[in-house]
N, C-alpha and C positions, 0 to 999 in steps of 0.2 A: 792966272790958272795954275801955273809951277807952284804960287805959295798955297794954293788951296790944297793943290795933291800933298804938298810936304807937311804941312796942318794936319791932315786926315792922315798921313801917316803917321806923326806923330802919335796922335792919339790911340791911334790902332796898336803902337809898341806899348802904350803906355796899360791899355786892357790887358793885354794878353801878357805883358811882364806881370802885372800887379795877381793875376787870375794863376800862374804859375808860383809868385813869391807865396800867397795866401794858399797853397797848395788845392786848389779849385782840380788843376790838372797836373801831371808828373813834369812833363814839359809838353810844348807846342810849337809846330812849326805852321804857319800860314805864307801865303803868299796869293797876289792876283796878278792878273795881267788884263791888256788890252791885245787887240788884234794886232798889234805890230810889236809889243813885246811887254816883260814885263813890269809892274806901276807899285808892286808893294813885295816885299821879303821879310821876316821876322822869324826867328826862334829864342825861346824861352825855354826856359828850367833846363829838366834833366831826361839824359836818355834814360836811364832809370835810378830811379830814388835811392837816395840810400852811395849810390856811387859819384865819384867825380866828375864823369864825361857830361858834359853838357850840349844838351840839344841844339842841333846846329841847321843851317840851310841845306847841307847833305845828308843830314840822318834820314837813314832806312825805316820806313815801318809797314808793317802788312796792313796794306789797302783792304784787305778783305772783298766785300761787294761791291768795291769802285771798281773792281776787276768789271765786272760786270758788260760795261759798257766797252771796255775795249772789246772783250770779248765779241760784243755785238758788231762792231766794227769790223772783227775779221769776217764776220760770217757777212756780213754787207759787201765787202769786197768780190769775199767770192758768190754772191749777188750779180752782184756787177760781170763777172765773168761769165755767169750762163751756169754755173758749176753746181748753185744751190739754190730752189726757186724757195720763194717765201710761203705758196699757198698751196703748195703741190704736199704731199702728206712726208709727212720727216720719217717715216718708217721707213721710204723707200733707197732713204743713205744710210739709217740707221736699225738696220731690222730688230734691234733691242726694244721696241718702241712699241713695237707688236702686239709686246706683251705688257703694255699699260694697260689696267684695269681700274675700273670706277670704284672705290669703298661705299658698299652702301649699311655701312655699321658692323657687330659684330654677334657671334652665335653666346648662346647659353655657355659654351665652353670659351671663349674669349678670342675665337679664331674668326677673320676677319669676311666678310661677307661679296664678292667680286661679281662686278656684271661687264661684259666689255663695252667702250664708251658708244656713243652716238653718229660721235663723227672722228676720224681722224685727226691726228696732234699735226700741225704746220710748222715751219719755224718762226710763219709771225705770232701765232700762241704762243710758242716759247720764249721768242725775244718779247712780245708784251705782257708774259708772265698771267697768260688767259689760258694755258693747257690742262689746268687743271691738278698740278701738284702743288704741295707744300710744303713747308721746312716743320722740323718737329721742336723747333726753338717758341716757336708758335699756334702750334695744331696738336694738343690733345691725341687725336686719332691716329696722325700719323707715328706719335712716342708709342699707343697703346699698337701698334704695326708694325712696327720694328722689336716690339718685344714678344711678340705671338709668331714673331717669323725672323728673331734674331739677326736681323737688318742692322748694320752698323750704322751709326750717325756721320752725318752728310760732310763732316768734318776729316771724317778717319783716309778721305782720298780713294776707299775701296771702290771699285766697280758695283759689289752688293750693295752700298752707300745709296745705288741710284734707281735699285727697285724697290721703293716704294708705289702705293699706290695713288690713283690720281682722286682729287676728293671733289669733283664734279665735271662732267663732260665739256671737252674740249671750245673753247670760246664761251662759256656762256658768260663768264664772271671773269675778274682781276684777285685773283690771291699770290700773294709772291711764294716762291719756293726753289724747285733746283733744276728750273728751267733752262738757264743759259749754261748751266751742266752740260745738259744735252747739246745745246748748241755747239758749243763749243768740241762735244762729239760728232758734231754733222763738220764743223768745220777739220776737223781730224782725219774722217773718214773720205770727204772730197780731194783734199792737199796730199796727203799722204802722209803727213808730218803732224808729229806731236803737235798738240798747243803752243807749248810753249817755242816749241822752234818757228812753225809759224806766225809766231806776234814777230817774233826778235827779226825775222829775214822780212815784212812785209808792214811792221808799223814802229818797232822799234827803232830797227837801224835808218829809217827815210826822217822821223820824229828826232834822232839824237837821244832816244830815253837809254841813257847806257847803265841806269842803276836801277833797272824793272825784270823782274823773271821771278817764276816760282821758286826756283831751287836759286837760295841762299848762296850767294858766291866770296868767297874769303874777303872779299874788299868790300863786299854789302856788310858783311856780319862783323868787320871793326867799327862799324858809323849805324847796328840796328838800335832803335829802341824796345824796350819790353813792353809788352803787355803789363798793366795795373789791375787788381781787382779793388773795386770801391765797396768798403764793409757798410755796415749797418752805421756804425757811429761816424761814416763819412771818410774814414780814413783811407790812403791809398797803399796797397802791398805788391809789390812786382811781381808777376809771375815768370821767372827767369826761367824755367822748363817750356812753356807753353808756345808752341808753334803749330804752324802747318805740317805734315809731315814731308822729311824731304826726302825721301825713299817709295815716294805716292804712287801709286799702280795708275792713277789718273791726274792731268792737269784740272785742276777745277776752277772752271771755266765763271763759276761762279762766286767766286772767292779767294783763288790761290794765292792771286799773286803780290808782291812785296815792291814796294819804290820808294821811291823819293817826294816831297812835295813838287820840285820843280821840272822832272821826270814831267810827274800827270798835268801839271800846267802843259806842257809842249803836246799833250794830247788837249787839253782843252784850248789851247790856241787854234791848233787844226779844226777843229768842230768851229771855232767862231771863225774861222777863213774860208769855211764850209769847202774843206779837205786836203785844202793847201797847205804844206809844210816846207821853207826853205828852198823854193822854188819846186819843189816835188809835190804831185796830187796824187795823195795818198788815197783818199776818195772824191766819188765825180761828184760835182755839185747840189746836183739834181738827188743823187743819193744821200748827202748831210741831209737838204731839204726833207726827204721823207722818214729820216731817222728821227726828225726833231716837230716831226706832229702826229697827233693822234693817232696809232693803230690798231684800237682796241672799237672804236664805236661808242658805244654808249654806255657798255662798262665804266666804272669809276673806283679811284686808287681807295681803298677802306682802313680802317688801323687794323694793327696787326696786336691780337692781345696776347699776351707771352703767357706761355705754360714752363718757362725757366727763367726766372726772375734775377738769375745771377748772370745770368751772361746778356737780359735784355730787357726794358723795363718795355710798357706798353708803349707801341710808338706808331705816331701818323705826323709826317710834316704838317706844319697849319693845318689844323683841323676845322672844318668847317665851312673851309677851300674847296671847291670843285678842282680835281688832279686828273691826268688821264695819264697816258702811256706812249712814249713812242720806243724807236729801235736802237737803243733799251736806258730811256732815260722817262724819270718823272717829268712831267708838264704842269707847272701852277696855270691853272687856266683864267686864272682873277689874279689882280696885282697882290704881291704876298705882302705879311707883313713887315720882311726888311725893307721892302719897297722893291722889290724886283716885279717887272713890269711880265703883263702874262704872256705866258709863250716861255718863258725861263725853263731852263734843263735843272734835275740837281739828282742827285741822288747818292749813297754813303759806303760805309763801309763798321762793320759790327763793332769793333772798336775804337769808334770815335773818330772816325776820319769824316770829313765831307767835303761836296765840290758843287761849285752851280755853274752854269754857261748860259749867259745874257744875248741871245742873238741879238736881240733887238739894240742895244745900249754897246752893244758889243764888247762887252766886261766878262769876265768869271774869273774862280777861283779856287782854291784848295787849301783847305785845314786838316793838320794831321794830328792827332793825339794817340795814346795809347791807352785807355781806360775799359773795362767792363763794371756794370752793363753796359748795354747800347741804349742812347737815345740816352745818357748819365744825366743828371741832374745840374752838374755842374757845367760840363763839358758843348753840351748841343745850347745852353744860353749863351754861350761864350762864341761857340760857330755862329748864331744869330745878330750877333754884336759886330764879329769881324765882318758877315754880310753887309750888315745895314751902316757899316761906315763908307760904303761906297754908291750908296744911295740917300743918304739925309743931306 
């Protein structure tokens, strides 16, 4: 069995060097683990192109939408404490929420058309990303909304970033957008603490993730990678300006945050220990179990088709898959095509990051890159490859 794992390792350095020499990605860090630690390590290329430093097992990169899920995890905690119910209406920790309104198109003058929703935003709408908002990386309606009401993009960290409006009433549908925003504002509003201070005192420090936080910290930013942007003729160009903002009026909750590949493994080990970390239960068991099945119904995960083609190409994992939702991870509900058995977690991060957790086989894993678009050409074949070596 030791010579199979070291086999399969092999070969996994040998993709992922050859896909970094052939300039496929700037560099890569991957890594998996099992439930009792971790089964594979690798970095290739460069933290960014063009310079010296080579991508390494500690290099920093912005997780982007992997945030995601931790995110969901805090608000599950305080779940668990009585602090934040999931079904009870999220207006009532967040009275911002109030003022979500339905878009039901737009007037002759190009100002937007508002009806108030049906029912009430929840936070399990928002952790299954069923409440009814959208990101404007993907929705038309909500760019043509932000520019009739000078709304910033969901990027810029503003507070105004987050009234947008919602593009169908609360549960009916699955559309992703800047839901775990919010969440992540109920988790704020309950705690009394920033996001970011509450991950660090309540999953970081119990997890050991000591190189995870929004704000950039002088020993992150010697070991970060940059962001790439991938041209037309294929080519990769650093974008060494381009960050999160770290002056942010808000943690976002759905994207902020920056780590390590072996950081987010130690959260994805906890999820496959179902909440156990280093003798500490970070969450109750009974609570992993309901994060890691369906909370949506009979909604179903849909592609996402981009209205900004530089930062995201058109993107649905396996398509053709029945996908559902839990709190706040994808669900392949049929074996996928790496071969991960259904029931499997996965979900990314905008620039080329991704991560899956196998309850069932009790495997996952974490691949980091730094490329735009999302869902790159190069980049997510190469994520598919490093999966399915640990299923063929």
């Amino acid at each position: 069995m030791a010579t199979d794992a070291a086999a399969r390792n092999a070969a996994i350095d040998r993709i992922l060097a050859r896909a970094a020499e052939a300039g496929d990605v700037p560099g890569v860090v991957a890594m998996a683990t099992d439930r009792h630690g971790p089964i594979y390590e690798g970095a290739f290329g460069q933290r960014v192109l063009g310079e010296p430093a080579a991508m390494g097992l500690d290099s920093v990169a912005w997780i982007a939408s992997m945030t995601k899920a931790i995110t969901g995890a805090a608000a599950m905690q305080l779940v668990e404490k009585g602090k934040l119910d999931l079904d009870a209406p999220a207006s009532g920790v967040v009275s911002e929420l109030n003022e979500a309104q339905v878009l039901e198109g737009f007037d002759a003058a190009g100002q937007p058309k508002l009806r108030p929703p049906k029912r009430a935003i929840t936070l399990r709408h928002l952790l299954t990303h069923t409440a009814g908002f959208g990101y404007e990386i993907w929705d038309s309606d909500i760019v043509a909304y932000q520019a009739a009401k000078n709304v910033p993009g969901i990027i810029s960290c503003q507070n105004a970033a987050l009234t947008t409006p919602l593009l169908f009433d609360p549960g009916e549908k699955w559309y992703y957008g800047i839901n775990i925003d919010w969440a992540g504002k109920m988790v704020e509003a309950v705690s009394g603490q920033r996001l970011g201070a509450y991950m660090r005192d309540n999953l970081f420090a119990p997890l050991g993730m000591t190189s995870t936080a929004f704000k950039i910290t002088p020993a992150m930013r010697e070991r970060l990678a940059k962001i790439h942007q991938r041209g037309d003729d294929d080519s990769l160009t650093p974008q060494r300006d381009l960050e999160i903002p770290q002056d942010a009026e808000f943690d976002m909750g759905g994207g902020g945050l920056y780590s390590t590949a072996g950081d987010y493994l130690k959260f994805v080990r906890m999820i496959l220990n179902r909440g156990k970390a280093n003798g500490t239960e970070v969450l109750r068991a009974d609570t992993v179990d309901q994060m890691c099945c369906n909370n949506m119904g009979p909604a179903r995960v849909c592609l996402l088709k981009t209205v900004a083609p530089g930062l995201s190409n058109d993107a649905e994992f396996f398509p053709g898959l029945s996908k559902t939702w839990g709190l706040t991870f994808q669900i392949n509900d049929e074996i996928a095509p790496t071969g991960r058995p259904a029931g499997g977690l996965m979900w990314a991060g905008l620039a080329n990051s991704y991560y899956w957790i196998d309850p069932k086989t009790g495997i996952g894993g974490v691949y980091l890159t730094q490329v735009l678009p999302f869902a790159d050409k190069k980049a997510l074949p190469l994520y598919y490859a490093f999966e399915t070596a640990f299923y063929s």
